[in-house]
C-alpha positions in Angstrom: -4.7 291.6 143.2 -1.2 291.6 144.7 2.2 291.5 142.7 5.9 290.5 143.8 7.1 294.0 143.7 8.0 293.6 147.2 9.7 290.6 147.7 12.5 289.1 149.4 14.2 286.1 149.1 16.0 284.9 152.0 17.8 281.5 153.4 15.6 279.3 155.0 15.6 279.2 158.9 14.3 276.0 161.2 11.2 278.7 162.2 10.5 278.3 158.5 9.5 274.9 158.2 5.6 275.1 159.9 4.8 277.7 156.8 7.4 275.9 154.3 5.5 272.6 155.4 1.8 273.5 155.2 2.5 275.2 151.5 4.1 271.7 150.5 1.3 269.8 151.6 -1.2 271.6 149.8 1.1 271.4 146.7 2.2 267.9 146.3 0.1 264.9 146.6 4.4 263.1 148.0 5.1 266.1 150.4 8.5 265.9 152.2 8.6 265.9 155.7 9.4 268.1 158.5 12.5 266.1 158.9 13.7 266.2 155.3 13.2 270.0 155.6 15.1 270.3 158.6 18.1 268.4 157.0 18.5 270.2 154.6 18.9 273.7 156.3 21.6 272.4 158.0 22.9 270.5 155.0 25.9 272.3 153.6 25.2 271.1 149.9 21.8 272.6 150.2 20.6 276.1 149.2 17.5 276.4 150.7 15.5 279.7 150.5 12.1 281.2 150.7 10.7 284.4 149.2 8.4 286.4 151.4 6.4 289.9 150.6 4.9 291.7 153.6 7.2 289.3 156.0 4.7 286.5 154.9 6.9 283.3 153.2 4.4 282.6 150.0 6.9 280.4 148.5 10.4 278.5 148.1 13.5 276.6 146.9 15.6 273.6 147.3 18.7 273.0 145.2 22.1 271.7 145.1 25.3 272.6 143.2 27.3 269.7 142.5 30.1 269.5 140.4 29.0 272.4 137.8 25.2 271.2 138.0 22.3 272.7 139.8 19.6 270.9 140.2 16.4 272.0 141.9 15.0 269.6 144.0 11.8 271.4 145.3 9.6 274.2 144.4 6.6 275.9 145.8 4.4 278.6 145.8 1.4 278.8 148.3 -1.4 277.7 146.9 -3.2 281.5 147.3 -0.4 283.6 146.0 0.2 281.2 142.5 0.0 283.0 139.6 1.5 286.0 140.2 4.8 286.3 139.4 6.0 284.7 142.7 7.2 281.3 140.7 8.7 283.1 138.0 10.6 285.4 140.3 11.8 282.4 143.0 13.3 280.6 139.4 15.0 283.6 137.7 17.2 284.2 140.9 17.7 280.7 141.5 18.7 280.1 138.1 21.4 283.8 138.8 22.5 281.7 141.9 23.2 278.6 140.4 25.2 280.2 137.2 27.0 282.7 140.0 27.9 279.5 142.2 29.3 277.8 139.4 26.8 276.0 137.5 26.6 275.2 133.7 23.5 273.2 133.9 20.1 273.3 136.2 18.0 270.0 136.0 14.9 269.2 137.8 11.9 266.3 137.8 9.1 267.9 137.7 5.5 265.5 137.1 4.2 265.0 133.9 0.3 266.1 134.8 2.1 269.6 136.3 1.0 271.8 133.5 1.8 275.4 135.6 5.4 274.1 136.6 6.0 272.8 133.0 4.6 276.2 131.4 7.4 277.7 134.0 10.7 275.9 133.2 9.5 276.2 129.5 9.6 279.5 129.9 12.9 279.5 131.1 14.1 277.1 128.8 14.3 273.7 130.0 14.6 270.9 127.8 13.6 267.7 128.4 16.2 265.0 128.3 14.6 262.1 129.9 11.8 260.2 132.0 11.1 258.8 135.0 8.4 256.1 134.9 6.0 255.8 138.1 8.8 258.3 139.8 6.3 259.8 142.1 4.4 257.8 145.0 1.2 258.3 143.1 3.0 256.0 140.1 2.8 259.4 138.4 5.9 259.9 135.6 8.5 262.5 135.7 9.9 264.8 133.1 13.5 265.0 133.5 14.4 268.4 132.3 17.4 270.4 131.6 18.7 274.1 131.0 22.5 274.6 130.0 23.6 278.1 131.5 
């Protein structure tokens, strides 16, 4: 079994997106697009970044600071390297970013039947604060959760 002792997390680049796309599309059931992906590497209010090991991108990160509040708009880890610290790693720097860049808050939506990406941001802290009925395309409800930094 592999670990993420040797791991590196980078900014996104456009060459990304066929590797950032195929691990979102075998991770969410209402997978962005190329397109959305694209925007937001060149979207100045977006920190986009993957974590790689080995040069292979197993994972990655969407979030915006806004006014002192981070919130973390994507999340993924390829479907063969879950569970192995890659998640948990990807979050803790995020959540170092987002408090370094200003942020007294990180919020997310994450889906309700999500029990792996709940057990995460529990770890970390997150509260929830809120609900999103029938947020998802599936008509599958969001938890809207928060961590004060």
């Amino acid at each position: 079994m592999e670990s993420c002792d040797r791991i590196k997390i980078r900014l996104a680049v456009e060459n990304d997106l066929p590797e950032v796309l195929y691990i979102e599309q075998y991770s969410f059931s209402s997978a962005w697009t190329y397109a959305f992906f694209k925007h937001e590497i060149y979207n100045p209010l977006s920190c986009f970044y993957v974590v790689e090991t080995d040069s292979l991108i197993v994972g990655y990160i969407v979030f915006w600071i806004i006014a002192g509040e981070s919130h973390i708009a994507n999340l993924a880890i390829h479907p063969d390297h879950r569970r192995l610290g890659y998640g948990n790693q990807l979050m803790f720097w995020a959540v170092g970013k987002s408090v370094t860049e200003g942020a007294r808050s990180v919020t997310l939506e994450v889906n309700v039947n999500n029990a792996a990406a709940l057990a995460l941001y529990r770890h970390y802290g997150f509260k929830e604060v809120g609900k999103r009925l029938k947020y998802y395309e599936n008509r599958d409800d969001a938890l809207i959760l928060t961590l004060n930094v």
